[in-house]
PADO-733876 format. One line per 3 residues: number of its first residue (from 1); for each residue x, y, z of C-alpha. Coordinates in Angstrom, 2 decimals, padded with zeros to 5 digits. Example, Ala and Ser with C-alpha at 12.3 -4.5 7.8 and 13.67 -1.06 7.14 Angstrom:
REM PADO-733876
1) 012.30:-004.50:007.80 ~ 013.67:-001.06:007.14
This chain:
REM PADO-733876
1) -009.16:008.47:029.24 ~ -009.76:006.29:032.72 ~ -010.29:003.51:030.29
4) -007.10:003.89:028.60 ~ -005.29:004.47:031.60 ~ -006.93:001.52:033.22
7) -005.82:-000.90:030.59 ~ -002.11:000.67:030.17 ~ -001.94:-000.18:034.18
10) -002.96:-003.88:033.44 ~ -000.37:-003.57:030.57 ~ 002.38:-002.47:032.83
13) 001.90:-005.09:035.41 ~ 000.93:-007.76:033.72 ~ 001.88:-008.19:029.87
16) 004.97:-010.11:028.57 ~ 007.03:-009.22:025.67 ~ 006.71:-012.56:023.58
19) 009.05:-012.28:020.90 ~ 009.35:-014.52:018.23 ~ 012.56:-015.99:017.72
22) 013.98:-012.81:015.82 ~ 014.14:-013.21:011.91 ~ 016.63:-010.84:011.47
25) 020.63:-011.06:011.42 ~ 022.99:-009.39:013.24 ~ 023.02:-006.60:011.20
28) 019.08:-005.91:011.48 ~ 016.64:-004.73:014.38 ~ 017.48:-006.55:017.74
31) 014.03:-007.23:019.79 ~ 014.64:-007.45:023.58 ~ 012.85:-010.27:024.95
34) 011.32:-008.12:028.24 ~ 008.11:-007.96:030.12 ~ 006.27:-004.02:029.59
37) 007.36:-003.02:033.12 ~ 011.19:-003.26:031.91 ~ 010.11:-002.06:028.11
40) 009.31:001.18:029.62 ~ 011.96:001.17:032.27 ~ 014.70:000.43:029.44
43) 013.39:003.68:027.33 ~ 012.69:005.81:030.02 ~ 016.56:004.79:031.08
46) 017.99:005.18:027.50 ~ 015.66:008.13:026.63 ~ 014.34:006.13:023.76
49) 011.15:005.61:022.51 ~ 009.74:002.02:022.23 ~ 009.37:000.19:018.59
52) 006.34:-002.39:019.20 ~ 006.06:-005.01:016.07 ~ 002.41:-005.51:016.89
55) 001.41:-009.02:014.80 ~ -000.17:-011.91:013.95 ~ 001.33:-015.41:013.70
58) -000.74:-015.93:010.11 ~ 000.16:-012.34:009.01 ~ 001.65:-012.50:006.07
61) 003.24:-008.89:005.52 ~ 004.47:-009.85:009.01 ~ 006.39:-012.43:008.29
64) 007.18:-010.81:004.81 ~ 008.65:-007.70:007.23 ~ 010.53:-010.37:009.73
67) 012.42:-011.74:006.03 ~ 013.22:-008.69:003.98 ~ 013.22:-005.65:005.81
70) 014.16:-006.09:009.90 ~ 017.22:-008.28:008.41 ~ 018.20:-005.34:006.75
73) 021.43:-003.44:007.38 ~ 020.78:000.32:007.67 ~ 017.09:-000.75:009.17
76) 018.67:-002.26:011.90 ~ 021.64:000.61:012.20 ~ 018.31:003.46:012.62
79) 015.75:001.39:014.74 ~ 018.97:-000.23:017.12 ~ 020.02:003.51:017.70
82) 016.77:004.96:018.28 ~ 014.64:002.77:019.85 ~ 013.94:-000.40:021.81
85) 012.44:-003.10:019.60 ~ 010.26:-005.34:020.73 ~ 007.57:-007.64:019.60
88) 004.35:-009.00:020.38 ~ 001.30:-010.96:019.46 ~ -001.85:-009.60:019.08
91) -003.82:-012.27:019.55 ~ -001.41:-014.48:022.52 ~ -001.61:-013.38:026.59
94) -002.29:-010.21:027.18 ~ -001.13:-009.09:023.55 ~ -005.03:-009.27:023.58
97) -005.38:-005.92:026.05 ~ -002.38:-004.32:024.61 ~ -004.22:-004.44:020.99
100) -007.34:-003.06:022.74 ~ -005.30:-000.17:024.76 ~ -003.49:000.98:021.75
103) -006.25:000.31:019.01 ~ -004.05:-002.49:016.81 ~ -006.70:-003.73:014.66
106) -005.17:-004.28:010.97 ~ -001.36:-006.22:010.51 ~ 001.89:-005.35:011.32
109) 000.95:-001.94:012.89 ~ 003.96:-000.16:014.17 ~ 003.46:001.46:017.72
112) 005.99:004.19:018.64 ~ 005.56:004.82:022.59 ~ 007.28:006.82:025.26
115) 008.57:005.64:028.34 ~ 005.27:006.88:030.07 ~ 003.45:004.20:027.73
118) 001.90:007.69:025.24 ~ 001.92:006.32:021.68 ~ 003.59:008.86:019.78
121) 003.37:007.73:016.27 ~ 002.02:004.94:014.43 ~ 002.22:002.73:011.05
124) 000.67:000.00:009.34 ~ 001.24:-002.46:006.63 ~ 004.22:-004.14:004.73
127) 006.76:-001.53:003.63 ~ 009.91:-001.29:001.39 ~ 013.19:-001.05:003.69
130) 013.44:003.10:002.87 ~ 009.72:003.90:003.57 ~ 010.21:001.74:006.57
133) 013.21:004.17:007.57 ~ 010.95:006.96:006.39 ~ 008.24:006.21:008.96
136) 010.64:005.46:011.69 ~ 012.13:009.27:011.06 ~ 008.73:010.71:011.37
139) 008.46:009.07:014.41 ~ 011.27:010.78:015.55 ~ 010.47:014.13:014.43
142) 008.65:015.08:017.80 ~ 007.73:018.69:016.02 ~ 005.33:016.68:013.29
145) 004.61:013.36:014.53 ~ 001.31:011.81:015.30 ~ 001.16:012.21:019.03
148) 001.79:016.06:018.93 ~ -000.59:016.78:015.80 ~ -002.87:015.02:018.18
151) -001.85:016.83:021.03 ~ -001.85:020.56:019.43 ~ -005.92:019.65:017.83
154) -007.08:018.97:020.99 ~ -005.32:022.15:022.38 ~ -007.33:024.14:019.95
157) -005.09:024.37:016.93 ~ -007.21:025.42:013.91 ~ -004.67:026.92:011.51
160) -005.48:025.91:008.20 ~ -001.79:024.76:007.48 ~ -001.71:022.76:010.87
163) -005.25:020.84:009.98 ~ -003.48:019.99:006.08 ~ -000.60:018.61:007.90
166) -002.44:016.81:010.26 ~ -004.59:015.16:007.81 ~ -001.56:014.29:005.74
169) -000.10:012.39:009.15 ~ -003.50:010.88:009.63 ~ -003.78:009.25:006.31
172) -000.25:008.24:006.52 ~ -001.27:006.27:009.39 ~ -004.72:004.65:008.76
175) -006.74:006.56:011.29 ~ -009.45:007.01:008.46 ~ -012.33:008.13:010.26
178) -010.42:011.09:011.86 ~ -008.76:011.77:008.84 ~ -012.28:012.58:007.06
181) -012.82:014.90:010.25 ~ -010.08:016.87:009.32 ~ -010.07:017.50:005.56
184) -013.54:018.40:006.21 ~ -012.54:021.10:009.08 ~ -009.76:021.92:006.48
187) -011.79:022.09:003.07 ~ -014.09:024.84:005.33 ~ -011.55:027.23:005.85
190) -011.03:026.82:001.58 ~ -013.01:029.39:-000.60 ~ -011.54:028.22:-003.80
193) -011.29:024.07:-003.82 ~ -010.21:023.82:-006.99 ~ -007.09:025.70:-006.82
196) -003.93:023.71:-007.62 ~ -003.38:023.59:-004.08 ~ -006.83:021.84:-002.99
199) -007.42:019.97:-005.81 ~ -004.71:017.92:-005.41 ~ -005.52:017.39:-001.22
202) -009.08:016.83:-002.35 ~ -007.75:013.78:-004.65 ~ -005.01:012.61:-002.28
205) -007.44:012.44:000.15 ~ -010.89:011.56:-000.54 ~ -013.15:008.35:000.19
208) -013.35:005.83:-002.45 ~ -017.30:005.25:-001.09 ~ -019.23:005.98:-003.93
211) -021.83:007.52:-001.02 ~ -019.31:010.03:000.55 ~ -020.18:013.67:000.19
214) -016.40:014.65:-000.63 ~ -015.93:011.83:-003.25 ~ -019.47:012.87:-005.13
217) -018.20:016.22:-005.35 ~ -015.14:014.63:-006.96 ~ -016.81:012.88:-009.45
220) -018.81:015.87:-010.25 ~ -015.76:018.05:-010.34 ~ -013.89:015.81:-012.48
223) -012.94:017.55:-015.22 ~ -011.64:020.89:-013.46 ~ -009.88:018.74:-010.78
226) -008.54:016.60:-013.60 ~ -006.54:020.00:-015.09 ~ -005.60:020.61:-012.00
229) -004.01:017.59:-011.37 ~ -004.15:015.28:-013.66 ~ -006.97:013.71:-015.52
232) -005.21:010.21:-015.05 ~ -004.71:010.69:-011.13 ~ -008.57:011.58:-010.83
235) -010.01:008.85:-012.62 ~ -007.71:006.11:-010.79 ~ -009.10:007.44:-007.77
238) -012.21:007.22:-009.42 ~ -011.91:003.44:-010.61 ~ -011.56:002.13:-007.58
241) -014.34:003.51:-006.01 ~ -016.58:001.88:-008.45 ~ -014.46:-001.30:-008.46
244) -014.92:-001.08:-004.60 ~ -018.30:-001.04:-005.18 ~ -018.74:-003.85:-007.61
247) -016.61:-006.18:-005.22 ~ -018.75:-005.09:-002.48 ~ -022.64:-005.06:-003.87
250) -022.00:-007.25:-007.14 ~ -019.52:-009.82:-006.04 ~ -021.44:-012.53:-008.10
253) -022.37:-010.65:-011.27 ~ -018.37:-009.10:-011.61 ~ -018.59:-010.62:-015.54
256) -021.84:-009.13:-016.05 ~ -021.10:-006.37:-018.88 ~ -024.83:-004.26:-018.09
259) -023.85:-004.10:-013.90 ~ -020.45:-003.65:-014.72 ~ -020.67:-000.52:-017.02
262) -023.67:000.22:-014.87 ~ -021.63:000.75:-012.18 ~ -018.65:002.66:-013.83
265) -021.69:005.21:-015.45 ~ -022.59:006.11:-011.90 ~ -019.25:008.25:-012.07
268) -018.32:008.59:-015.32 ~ -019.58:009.69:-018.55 ~ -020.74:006.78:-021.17
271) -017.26:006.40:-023.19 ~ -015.44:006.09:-020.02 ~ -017.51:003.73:-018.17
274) -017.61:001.54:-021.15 ~ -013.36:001.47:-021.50 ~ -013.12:000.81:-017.66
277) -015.91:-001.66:-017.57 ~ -014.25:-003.62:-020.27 ~ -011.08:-003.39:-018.33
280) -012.24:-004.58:-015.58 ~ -014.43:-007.52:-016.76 ~ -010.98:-008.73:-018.80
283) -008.69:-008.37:-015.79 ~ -011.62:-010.84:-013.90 ~ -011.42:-013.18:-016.86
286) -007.61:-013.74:-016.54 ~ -008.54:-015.72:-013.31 ~ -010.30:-018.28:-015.26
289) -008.03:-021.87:-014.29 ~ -009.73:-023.96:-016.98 ~ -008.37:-023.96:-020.68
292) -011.72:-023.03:-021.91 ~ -011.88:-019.53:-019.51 ~ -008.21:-019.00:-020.25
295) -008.69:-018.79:-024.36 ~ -011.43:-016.37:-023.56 ~ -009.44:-014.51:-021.60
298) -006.35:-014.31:-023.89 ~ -009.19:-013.41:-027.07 ~ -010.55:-010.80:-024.82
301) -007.70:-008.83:-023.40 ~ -006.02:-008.53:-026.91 ~ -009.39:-007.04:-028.26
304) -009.49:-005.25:-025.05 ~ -006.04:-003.32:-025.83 ~ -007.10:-003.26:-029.63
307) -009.31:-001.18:-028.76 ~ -008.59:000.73:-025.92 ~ -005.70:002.72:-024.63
310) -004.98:001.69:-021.45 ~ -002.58:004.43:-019.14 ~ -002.74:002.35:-015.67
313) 000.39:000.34:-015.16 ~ -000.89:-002.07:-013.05 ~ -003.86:-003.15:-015.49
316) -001.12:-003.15:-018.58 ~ 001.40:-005.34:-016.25 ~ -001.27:-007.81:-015.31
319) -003.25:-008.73:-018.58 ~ 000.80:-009.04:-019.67 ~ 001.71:-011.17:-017.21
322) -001.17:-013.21:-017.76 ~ -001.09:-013.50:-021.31 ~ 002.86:-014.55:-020.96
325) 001.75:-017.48:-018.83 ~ -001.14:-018.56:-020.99 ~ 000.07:-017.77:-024.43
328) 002.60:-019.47:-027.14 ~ 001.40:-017.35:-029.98 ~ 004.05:-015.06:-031.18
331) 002.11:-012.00:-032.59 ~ -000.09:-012.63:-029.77 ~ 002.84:-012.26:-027.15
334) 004.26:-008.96:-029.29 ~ 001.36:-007.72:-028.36 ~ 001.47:-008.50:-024.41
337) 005.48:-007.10:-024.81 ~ 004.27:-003.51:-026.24 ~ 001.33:-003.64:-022.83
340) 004.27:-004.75:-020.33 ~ 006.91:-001.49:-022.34 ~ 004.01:000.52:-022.04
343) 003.29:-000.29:-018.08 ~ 007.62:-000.03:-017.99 ~ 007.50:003.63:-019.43
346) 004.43:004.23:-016.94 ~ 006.06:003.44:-013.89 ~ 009.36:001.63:-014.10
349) 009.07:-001.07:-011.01 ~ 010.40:-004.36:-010.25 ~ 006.66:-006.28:-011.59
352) 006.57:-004.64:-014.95 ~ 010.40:-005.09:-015.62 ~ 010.25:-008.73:-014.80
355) 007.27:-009.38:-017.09 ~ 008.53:-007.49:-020.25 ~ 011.99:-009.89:-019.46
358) 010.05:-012.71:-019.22 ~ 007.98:-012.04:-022.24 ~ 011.14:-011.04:-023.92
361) 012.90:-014.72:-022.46 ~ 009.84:-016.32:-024.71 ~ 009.82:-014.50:-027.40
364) 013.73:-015.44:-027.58 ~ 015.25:-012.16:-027.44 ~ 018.23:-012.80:-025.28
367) 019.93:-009.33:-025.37 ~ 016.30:-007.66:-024.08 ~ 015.28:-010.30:-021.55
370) 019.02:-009.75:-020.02 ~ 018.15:-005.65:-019.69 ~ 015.00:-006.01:-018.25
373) 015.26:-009.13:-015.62 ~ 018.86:-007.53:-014.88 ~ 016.79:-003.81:-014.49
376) 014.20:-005.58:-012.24 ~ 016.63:-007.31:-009.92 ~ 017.96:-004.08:-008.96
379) 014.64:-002.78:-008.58 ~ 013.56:-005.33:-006.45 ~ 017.04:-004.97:-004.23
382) 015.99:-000.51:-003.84 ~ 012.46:-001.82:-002.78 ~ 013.13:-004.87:-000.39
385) 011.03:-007.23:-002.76 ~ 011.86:-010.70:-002.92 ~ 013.55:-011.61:-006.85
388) 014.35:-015.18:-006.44 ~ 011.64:-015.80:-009.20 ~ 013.69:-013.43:-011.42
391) 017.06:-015.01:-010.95 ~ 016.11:-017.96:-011.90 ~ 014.51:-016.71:-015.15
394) 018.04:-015.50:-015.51 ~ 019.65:-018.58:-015.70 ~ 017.19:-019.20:-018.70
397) 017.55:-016.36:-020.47 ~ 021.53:-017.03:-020.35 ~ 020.84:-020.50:-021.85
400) 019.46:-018.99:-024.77 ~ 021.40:-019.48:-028.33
């Protein structure tokens, strides 16, 4: 604590407020352009708390964040009414100590702070315009937010409700180590974890580390957690801790079918580990840049989905995608339009719907390609994505005869 209050001193007296000229229009967040000192002042004056943008100038989500979602209209209308804005660089002046005093160490993170310099909530990452709005709210919410879970734990707070909540708000905010702390103080107050209830915090919540104690009890549990919850939902979860794993320990062997399948049998029976294995070797192979690799890949993902069924949107979307931009064969690109309606029926987003329209633009059905690009602009507009891409597709697809 003498540390922290040490550093928030050198903050107060010495730190500038460096904002970049402000990406945003009129109608978006306004950043003041102050030094910490008058940050605080200003909040403490307007009993507000403080917004900190805390970034990077080679952040991309940042500057994805500074185009699409401070710009936007009700973003500004919440975050102008509740808060002073301001940003600053991580890695410039004294951005340097602030990052150490407040523990900034992944890009944007979003630092809600009272006038007395307490950080009161916190976010990280790129963010749609209405989860943005979403995390701003919580910060709000002084009965739930982060700096008051924090405050009633180390008060003594043990109800099992308070340490689900609190693990819900610490996941939501990235502090993973003290996240694990919890669920485990939670799951000990649990006789039954494979009630509805638990199963689904146990999945929502776990470790993808194949070596954590909570995830191995996963994969052991997987069938009675999967009809609790899902089988789908538990073996996604599952996936990525073996593709985690491969990535990590097997980054030069990732289209080697025995470590592959190797890998995926550590958690999952044979059948399965073969179907994922072969998914994930084909979704490497679509990477391949020379014509050679690229045949391969197109031969492999269609015998791929021949012979698998694949329910993961994302993996369905992508060996689509791909096989649109590599492919001129008809019946082959059918068969990438029935992955992409598949991933579309899935999980209906702005990527799927502008693959199936694009697929749909090639395989010269105008009337379709129109549904689906027009489906995925709107889709892109509810989730702050760029569609630029998309429009211009349009104008093709209204060329068509």
């Amino acid at each position: 604590m003498k540390k922290l209050t040490t550093l928030l001193f050198a903050l107060s007296l010495f730190l500038m407020v460096e904002a970049q000229e402000p990406a945003v229009a009129e109608t978006g967040i306004q950043f003041e352009q102050l030094d910490w000192e008058n940050t605080l002042k200003m909040a403490k004056e307007q009993e507000k708390i403080i917004f900190v943008d805390a970034y990077t100038t080679w952040c991309g989500p940042c500057k994805w964040m500074d185009k699409n979602v401070y710009p936007a209209e009700a973003v500004g209308a919440y975050f102008n009414e509740n808060f002073v804005n301001v940003k600053i660089d991580m890695e410039k002046g004294e951005g340097i100590l602030f990052a150490k005093a407040y523990n900034v160490r992944a890009f944007p993170s979003y630092l809600f702070i009272d006038g007395n310099g307490k950080l009161v909530h916190r976010g990280v990452g790129s963010q749609p315009a209405e989860k943005f709005i979403g995390l701003a709210e919580a910060a709000s919410d002084e009965d739930n937010r982060l700096g008051t879970q924090i405050d009633k734990f180390d008060q003594g707070e043990r109800d099992p409700a308070f340490l689900k909540s609190y693990a819900t708000v610490l996941r939501d905010v990235y502090m993973l180590d003290d996240q694990a702390r919890i669920v485990d103080l939670y799951l000990k107050t649990q006789e039954d974890w494979l009630s509805s209830e638990n199963a689904e915090f146990i999945v929502d919540m776990v470790s993808t580390d194949l070596n954590n104690e909570l995830f191995q009890y996963m994969a052991a549990h997987r069938k009675e957690l999967g009809d609790a919850v899902g089988q789908e939902k538990v073996d996604a979860k599952i996936k990525r801790a073996a593709m985690s794993a491969l990535y990590r320990e097997h980054r030069d062997e990732l289209d080697n079918k025995e470590v592959v399948v190797g890998t995926f049998m550590k958690v999952f029976p044979k059948a399965a580990a073969e179907q994922y294995g072969s998914e994930f070797i084909v979704t490497q192979m679509s990477r391949a840049q020379e014509p050679e690799g690229q045949q391969k890949f197109v031969d492999a993902a269609v015998k791929h989905m021949d012979q698998y069924k694949s329910s993961d949107w994302g993996t369905l979307n992508t060996l689509a995608w791909r096989v649109y931009e590599l492919s001129d064969d008809p019946a082959i690109l059918e068969k990438a339009k029935d992955w992409a309606a598949k991933s579309v029926e899935l999980d209906s987003n702005y990527m799927n719907n502008d693959t199936l329209a694009a697929l749909y633009l090639k395989l010269k059905n105008k009337e379709k390609a129109l549904q689906y690009a027009h489906e995925a602009i709107e889709l892109a507009k509810e989730s702050g994505a760029n569609y630029d891409s998309t429009e211009k597709m349009l104008e093709q697809i209204e060329a068509l005869q």
